[in-house]
C-alpha positions in Angstrom: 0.0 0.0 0.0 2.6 2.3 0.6 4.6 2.0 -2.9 1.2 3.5 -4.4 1.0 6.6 -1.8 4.5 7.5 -2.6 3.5 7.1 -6.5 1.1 9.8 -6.2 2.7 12.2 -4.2 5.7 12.2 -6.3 3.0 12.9 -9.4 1.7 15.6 -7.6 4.7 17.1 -6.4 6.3 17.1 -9.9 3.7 19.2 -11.7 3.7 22.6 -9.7 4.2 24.7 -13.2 0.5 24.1 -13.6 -0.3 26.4 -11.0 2.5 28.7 -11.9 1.0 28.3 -15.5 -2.8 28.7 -14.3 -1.8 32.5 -12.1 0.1 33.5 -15.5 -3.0 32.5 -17.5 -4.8 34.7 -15.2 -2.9 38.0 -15.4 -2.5 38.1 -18.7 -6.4 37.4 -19.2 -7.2 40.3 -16.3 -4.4 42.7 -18.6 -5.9 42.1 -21.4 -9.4 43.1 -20.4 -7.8 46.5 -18.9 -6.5 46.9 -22.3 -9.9 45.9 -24.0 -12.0 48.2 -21.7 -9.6 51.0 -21.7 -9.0 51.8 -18.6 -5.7 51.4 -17.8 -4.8 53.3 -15.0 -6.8 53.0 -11.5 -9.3 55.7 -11.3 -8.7 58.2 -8.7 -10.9 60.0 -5.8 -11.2 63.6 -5.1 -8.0 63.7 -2.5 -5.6 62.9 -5.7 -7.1 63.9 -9.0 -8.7 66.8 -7.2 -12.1 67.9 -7.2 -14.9 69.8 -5.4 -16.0 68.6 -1.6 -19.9 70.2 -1.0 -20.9 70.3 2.8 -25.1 70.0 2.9 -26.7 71.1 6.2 -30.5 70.0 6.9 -32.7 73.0 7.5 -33.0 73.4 10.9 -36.9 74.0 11.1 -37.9 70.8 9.8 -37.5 69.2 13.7 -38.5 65.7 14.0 -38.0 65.0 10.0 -34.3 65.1 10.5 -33.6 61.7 11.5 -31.7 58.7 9.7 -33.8 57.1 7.9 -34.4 60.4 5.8 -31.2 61.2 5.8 -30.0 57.8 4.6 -33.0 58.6 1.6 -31.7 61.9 0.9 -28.2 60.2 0.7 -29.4 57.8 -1.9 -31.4 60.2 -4.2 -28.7 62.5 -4.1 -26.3 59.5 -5.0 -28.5 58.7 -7.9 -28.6 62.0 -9.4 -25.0 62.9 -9.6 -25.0 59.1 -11.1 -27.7 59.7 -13.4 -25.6 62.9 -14.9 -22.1 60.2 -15.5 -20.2 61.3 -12.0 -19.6 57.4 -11.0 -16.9 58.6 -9.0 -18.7 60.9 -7.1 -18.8 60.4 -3.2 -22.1 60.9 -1.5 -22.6 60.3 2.2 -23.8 61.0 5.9 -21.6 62.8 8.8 -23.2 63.5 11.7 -27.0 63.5 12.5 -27.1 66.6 10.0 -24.8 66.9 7.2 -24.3 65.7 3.9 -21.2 65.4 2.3 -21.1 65.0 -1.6 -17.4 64.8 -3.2 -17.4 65.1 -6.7 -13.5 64.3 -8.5 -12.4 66.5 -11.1 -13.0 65.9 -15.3 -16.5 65.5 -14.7 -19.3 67.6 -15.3 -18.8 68.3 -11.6 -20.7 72.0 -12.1 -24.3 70.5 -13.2 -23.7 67.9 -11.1 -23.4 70.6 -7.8 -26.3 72.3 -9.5 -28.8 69.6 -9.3 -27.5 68.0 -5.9 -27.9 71.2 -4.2 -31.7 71.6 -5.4 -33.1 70.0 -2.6 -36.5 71.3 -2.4 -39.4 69.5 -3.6 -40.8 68.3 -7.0 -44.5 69.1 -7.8 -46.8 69.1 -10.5 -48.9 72.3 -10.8 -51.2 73.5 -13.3 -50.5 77.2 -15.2 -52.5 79.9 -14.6 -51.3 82.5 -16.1 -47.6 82.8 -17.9 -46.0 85.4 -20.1 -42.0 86.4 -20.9 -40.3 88.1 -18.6 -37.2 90.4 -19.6 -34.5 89.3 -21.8 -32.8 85.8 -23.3 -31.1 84.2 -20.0 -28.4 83.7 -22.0 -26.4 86.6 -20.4 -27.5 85.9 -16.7 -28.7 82.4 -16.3 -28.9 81.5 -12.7 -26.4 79.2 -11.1 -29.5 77.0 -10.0 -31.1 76.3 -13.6 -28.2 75.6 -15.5 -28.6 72.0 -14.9 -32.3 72.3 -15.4 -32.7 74.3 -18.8 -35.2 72.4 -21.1 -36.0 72.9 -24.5 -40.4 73.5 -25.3 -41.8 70.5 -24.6 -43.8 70.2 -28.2 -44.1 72.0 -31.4 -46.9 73.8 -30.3 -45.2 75.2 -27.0 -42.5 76.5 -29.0 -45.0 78.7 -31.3 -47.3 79.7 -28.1 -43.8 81.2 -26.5 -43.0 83.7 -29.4 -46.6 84.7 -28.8 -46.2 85.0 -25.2 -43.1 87.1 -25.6 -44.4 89.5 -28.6 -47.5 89.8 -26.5 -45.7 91.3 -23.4 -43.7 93.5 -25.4 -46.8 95.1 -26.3 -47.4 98.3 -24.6 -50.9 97.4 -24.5 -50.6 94.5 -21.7 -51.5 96.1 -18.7 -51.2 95.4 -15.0 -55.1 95.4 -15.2 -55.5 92.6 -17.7 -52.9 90.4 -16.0 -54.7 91.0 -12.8 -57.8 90.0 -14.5 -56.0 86.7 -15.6 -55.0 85.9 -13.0 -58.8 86.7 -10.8 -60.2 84.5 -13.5 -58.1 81.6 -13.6 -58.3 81.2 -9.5 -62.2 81.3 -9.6 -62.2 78.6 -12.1 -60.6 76.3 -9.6 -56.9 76.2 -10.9 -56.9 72.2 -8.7 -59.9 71.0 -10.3 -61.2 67.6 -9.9 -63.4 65.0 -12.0 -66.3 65.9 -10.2 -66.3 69.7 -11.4 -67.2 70.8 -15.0 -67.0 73.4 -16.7 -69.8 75.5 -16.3 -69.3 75.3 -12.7 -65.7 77.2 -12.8 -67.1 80.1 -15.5 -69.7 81.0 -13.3 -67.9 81.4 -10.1 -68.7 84.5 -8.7 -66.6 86.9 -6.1 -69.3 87.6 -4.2 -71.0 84.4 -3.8 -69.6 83.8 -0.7 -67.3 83.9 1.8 -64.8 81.9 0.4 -65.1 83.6 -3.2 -64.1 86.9 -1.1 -61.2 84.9 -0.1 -60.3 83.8 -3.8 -60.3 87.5 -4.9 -58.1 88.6 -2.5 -55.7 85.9 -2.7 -55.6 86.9 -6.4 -55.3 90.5 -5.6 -52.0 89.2 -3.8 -50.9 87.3 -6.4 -52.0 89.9 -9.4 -49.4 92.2 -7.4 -46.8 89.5 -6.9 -47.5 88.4 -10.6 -47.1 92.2 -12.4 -44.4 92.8 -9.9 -42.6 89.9 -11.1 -39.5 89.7 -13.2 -37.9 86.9 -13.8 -34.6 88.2 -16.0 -33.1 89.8 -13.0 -31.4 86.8 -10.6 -32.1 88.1 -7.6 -35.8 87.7 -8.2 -35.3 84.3 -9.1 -33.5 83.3 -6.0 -36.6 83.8 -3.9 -39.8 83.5 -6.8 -42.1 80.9 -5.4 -39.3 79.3 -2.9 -41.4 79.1 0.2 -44.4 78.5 -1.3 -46.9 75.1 0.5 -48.0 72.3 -2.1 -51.3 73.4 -1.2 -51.5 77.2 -2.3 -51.0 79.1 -5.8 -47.9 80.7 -6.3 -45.9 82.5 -8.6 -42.5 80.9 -10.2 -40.0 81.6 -12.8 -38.8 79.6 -15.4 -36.6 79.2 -18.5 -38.5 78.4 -21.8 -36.3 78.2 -25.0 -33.6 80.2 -23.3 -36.2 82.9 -22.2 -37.2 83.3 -18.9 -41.3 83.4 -18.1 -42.7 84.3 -15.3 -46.0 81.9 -14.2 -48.9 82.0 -11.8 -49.2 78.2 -10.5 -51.9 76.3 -9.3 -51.6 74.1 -6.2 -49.5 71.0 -6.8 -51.6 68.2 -8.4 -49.1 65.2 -8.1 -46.0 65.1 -6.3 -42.7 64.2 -7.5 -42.3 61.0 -5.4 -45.2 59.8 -7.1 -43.3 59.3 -10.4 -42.1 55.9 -10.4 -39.0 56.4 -13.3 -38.4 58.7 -15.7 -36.0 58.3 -18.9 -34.7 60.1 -21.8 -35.3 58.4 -25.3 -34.9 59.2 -28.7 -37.9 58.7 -30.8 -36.9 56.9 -34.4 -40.6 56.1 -35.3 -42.4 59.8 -35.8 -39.1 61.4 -35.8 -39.9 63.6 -33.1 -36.1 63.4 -31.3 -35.4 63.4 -27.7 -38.7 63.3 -25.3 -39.1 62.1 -21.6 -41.2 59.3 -21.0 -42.5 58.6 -17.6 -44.3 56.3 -15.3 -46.5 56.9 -12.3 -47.1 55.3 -9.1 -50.7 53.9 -9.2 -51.6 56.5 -6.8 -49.9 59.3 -9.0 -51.5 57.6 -12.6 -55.0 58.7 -11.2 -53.8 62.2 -10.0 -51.9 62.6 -13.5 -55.4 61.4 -15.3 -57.4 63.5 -13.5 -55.3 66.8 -13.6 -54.7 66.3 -17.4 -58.1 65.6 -17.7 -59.2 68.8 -16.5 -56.3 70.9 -18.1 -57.4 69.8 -21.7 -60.7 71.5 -21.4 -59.2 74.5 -21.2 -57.5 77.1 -23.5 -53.8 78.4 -23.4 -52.0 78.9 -21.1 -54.3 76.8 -18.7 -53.8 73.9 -20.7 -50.1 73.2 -19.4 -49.1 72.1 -16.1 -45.8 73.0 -14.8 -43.3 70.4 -13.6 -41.6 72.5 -10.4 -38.4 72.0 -8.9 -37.5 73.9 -6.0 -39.9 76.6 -6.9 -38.6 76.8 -10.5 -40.5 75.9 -13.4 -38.5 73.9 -15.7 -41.2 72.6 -17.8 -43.9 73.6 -18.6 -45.6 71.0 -21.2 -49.6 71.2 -22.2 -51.8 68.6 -23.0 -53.7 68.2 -25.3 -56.3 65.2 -23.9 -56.3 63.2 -20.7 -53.3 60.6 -19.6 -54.3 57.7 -18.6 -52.5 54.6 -17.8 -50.0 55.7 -15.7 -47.4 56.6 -18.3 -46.5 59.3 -20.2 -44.4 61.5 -22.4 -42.9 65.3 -23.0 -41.6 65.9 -26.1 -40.5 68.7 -28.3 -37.3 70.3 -29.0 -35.5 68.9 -26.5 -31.7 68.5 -27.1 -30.3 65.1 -25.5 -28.9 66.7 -22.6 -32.0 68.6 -22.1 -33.6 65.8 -22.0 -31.6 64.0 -19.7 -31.8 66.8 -17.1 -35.4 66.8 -17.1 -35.8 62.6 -16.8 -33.3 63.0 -13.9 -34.8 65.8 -11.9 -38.3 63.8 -12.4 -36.6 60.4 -11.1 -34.8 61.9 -8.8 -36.4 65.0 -7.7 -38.2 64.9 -4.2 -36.4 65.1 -1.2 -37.3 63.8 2.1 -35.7 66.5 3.9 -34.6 70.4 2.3 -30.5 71.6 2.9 -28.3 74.4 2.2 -25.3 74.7 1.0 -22.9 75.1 4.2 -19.7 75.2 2.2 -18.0 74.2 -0.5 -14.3 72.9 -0.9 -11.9 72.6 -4.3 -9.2 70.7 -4.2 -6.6 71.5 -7.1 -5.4 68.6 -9.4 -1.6 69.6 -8.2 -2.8 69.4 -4.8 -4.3 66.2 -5.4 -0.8 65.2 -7.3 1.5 66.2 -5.0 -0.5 64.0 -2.2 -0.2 60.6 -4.8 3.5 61.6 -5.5 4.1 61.4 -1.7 1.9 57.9 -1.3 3.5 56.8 -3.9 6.8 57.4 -2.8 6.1 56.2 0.8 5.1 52.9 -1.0 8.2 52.5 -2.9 10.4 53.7 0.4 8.4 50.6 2.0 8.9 48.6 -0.6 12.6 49.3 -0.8 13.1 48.4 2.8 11.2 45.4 2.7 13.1 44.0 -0.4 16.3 45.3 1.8 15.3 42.8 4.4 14.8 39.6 2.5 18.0 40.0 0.5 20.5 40.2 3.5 18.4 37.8 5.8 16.7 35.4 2.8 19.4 35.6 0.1 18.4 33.4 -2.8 15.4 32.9 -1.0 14.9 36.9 -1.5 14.2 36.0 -5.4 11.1 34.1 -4.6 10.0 37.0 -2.6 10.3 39.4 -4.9 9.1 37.8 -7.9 5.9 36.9 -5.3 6.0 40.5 -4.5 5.9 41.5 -7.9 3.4 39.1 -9.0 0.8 40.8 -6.5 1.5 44.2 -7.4 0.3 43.7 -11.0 -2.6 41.8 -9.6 -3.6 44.2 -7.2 -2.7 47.5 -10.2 -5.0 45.5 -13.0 -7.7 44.8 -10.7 -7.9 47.9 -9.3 -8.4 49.2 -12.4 -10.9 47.4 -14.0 -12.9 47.6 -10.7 -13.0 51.6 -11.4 -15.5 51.0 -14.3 -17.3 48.1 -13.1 -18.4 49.2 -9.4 -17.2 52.4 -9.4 -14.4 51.7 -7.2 -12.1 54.9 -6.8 -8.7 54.8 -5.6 -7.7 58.1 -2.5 -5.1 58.2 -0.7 -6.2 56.0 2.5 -6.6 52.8 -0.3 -3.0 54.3 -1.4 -2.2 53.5 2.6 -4.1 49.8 2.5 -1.8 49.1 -0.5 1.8 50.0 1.3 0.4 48.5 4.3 -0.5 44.8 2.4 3.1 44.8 1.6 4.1 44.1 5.3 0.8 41.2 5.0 2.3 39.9 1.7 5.9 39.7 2.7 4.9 37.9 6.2 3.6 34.8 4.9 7.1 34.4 2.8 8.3 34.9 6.0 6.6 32.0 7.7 7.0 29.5 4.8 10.5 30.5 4.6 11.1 29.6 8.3 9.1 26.3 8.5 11.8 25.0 5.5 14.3 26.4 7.7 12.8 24.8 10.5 12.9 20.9 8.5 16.7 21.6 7.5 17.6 22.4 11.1 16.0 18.3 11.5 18.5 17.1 9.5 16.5 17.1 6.4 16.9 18.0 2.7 15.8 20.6 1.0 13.1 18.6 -1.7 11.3 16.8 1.3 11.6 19.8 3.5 9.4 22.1 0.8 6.7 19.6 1.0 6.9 18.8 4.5 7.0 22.5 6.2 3.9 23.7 3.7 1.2 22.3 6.0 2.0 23.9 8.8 2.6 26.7 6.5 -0.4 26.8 4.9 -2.4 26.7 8.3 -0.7 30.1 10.1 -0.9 31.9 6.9 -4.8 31.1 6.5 -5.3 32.0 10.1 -3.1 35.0 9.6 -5.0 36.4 6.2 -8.2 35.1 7.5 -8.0 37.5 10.4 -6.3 40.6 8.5 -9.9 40.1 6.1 -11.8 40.1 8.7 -10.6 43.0 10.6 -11.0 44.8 6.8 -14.3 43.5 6.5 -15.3 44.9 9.8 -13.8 48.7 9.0 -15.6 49.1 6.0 -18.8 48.3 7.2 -18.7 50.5 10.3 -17.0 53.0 8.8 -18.2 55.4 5.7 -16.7 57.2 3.0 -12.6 57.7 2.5 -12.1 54.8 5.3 -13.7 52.8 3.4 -10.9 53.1 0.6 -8.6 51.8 3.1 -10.8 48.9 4.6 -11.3 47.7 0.4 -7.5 48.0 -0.4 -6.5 46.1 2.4 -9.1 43.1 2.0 -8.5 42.9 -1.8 -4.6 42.5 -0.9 -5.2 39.8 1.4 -6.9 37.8 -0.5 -4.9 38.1 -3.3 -1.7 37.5 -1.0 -3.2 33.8 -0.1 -4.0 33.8 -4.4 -0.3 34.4 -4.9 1.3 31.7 -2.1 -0.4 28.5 -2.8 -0.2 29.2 -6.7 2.9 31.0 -7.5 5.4 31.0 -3.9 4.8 27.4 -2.8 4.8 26.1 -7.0 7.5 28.0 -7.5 9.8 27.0 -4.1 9.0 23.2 -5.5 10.6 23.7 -8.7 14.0 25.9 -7.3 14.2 22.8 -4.7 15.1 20.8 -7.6 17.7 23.3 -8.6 21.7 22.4 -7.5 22.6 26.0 -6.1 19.4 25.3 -3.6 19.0 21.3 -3.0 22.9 21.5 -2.3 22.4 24.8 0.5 25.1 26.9 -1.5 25.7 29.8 0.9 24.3 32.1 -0.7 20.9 30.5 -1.4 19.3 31.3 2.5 19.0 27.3 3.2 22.9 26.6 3.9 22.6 23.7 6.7 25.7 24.8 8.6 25.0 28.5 8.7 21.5 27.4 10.1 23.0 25.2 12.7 21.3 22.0 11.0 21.8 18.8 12.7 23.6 15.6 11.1 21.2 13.9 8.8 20.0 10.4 10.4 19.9 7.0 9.1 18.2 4.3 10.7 20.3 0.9 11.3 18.9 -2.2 10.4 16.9 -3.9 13.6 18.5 -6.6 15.0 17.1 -9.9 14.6 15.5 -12.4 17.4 12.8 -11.6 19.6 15.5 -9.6 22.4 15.5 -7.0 19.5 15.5 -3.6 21.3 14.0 -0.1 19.7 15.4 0.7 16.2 18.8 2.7 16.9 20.5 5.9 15.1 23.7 6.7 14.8 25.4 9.6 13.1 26.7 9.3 9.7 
């Protein structure tokens, strides 16, 4: 039985270039897809390409609201916007019980993307009153909060009614009176109407016909003055136009149509923004009508969007439209034509692809648990963010350096498995990191720059032990060939334990811990496993085939395994056992 044991240990121990074979097979397979993707560089966070750090503060007045369940949903909706808009690097997360902190790396469109993350107000759907152009083309002004948000006229028809709307306010015959009149008019017709209301109803409302149509005219007095008082070219104006204003009363807003900013009398909000399911921008091949939004409501929000639309068709321009508000801005402002039902729909017009991107996002990801303000904002040069790699960089290679240092004059030959092992998970660790960038977003800082000098010391210790459990045979008195194969078990064990223990100490950090910790958590857990990746099938394959080798089966002195300068005892040989049955225990003696 035992001639057959020995067989297949010797078969298995003479074939480790399949596993040195198998890693090689690997890395050039993981090379070539970094090649084939194009990304061959690791992508880099805010702290070394440089970027812009935004500091979000929850409005103090909203009390109880602030808690962490909202802020953990404001977290991911803001995460999904700047996502929506390409910024895959960007970071977006919690600190404290009140701020948000969104870092967005530089070579992205980093200045939309701060635009639409800081509109945290909510999204509404309100029907149009009353609209007309208000001062010049925005083009010379546009305000910092609508240049993510700037949408082309959501149909044909739009586009026409806007040059009428602006010809007609040039006219020095509009009047503060008839705009008053307007807007009296289109608040006693119910601007909120529901299914059960017709038509008749609304024309016949009177002021005086009771207490609450006294109310309705003097709410529209108020908003007549607000309305004629209103102009939407200057930026001041637009910083405050219909910001405070409830989803239950009429307002006035501002908004950009075909790069000319209008000035609107709203209705209360019909449907809210959290009641639109998903939004996306398409291009329409079949009636060549080019980019449109299509979108899809909540059941709850279908039946508010059929019955709003429903209404909003019976009437003339502009009280045909509704306008889609976002943080008391109008940034579309489509009409309708006959009632939506079904629970999807679509805007389109002119709409340029980007236009129409901005609008699907701000429609997906709109409504906000929770409203912030900007508490600061932070740029971070790309020479900064240089200068900071340069220096992790160089602390790796100093690391590196001393390491390698080390092996040589303690290891010797041995020092050349080392570093080829060494090597080997550097480019492991460089082409994986770099195809992660693309396909989880994974974005290298400077504390993942500090994971990666740190797995060095991991790497280089589990040499270490295998080294010293060989040493450990040869002190017995054995060769080097049985030696390999009889120190890698309890090799094998202390390094599993060992990496098993440095993972799980990673694991644990970068669950507890959020945003640039987290960079150093993921480096060092990658590393360790590909450290156990790189002993059992490159180190231990390749110590098995240098065993075979003269300059280290014979112990030169200079190959780290010399039995003398390791104080190795005299090999034994058994004698033969003595026959008869007075035959003592089998004897050694030196040879």
């Amino acid at each position: 039985m035992a001639a057959p044991k020995k067989g297949r240990s010797a078969s298995a121990q003479s074939k480790p270039g399949r596993s040195l074979v198998l890693i090689l097979i690997a890395i050039a397979a993981l090379t070539g897809g970094m090649f084939a993707a194009g990304h061959t560089t690791p992508r880099l966070g805010i702290d070394l390409a440089g970027g812009t750090s935004i500091t979000l503060e929850a409005k103090a007045d909203q009390g109880s609201a602030i808690n962490k369940a909202n802020m953990d949903t404001a977290v991911e909706i803001m995460n999904r916007r700047v996502n929506g808009l390409g910024v895959s690097e960007a970071e977006v997360q919690t600190q404290g019980e009140r701020n948000i902190i969104v870092n967005i790396p530089k070579g992205t469109n980093s200045r939309e993307a701060r635009d639409q993350v800081g509109t945290t107000a909510k999204l509404y759907f309100r029907p149009v009153l009353a609209s007309e152009a208000s001062g010049p083309a925005a083009g010379a002004s546009p305000s910092p909060s609508a240049s993510g948000s700037s949408s082309g006229s959501p149909s044909p028809s739009a586009s026409s009614s806007s040059k009428e709307k602006a010809s007609e306010s040039a006219s020095p015959s509009a009047s503060a009176t008839s705009q008053g009149r307007s807007v009296t008019d289109a608040l006693k017709a119910d601007s909120t109407p529901s299914a059960s209301a017709s038509a008749s109803d609304k024309a016949s409302a009177s002021p005086s016909a009771s207490a609450s149509g006294g109310a309705a005219t003097d709410e529209a007095a108020k908003l007549q003055a607000q309305y004629a008082a209103l102009d939407c070219s200057k930026e001041s104006v637009r910083a405050t136009a219909g910001k405070k204003a409830k989803s239950a009363d009429p307002t006035v807003a501002c908004g950009e149509i075909n790069k000319v900013w209008y000035k609107f009398v709203l209705g209360p909000a019909a449907v809210d923004g959290t009641e639109v399911k998903k939004a996306q921008a398409v291009y329409d091949t079949q009636t060549a009508a080019g980019w449109q939004v299509n979108m899809t409501f909540t059941n709850k929000g279908a039946k508010k969007f059929g019955d709003i639309t429903g209404e909003l068709a019976k009437n003339q321009e502009p009280q045909n439209e509704f306008g889609i508000v976002l943080d008391g801005e109008v940034v579309s402002s489509p009409y309708v034509k006959t009632a939506i039902t079904g629970g999807e729909a679509q805007i389109s017009g002119s709409f340029t692809q980007e236009e129409a991107q901005n609008l699907a996002n701000m429609l997906s990801y709109g409504a906000l648990p929770l409203s912030f303000q900007e508490q600061s904002v932070t740029t971070v040069t790309a020479a900064l963010g240089g200068e900071q790699l340069h220096a992790g960089l160089l602390a790796g290679a100093i690391g590196l350096a001393l390491v390698v240092i080390y092996l040589v004059a303690y290891y010797r030959g041995l020092s050349l498995i080392a570093i080829a092992s060494l090597l080997v998970s550097a480019a492991l660790t460089y082409v994986i990191m770099s195809l992660l960038g693309p396909a989880i977003n994974f974005a290298l800082n400077l504390p993942a720059v500090c994971g990666a000098i740190v797995a060095i010391g991991i790497t280089a210790d589990s040499f270490i032990v295998y080294f010293e459990r060989i040493r450990d045979e040869i002190r017995e008195g054995r060769t080097l060939r049985p030696a390999v194969e009889r120190a890698w078990p309890r090799a094998r064990r202390t390094i599993l334990v060992s990496d098993f223990v440095s993972f799980l100490a990673a694991a644990v950090l970068f669950i507890v811990t959020v945003g640039k910790v987290q960079g150093f958590a993921f480096t060092l857990g990658l590393t360790t496993v590909l450290d156990v990746v790189v002993v059992f099938f490159f180190t231990k394959p390749l110590m098995t085939l240098l065993a075979r080798r003269k300059f280290f089966a014979d112990g030169h002195k200079w190959s780290g395994l010399d039995p003398k300068s390791l104080g190795a005892k005299p090999p034994l040989r058994r004698t033969r056992r003595p026959a008869g049955p007075a035959a003592g225990p089998v004897e050694t003696k030196e040879a």
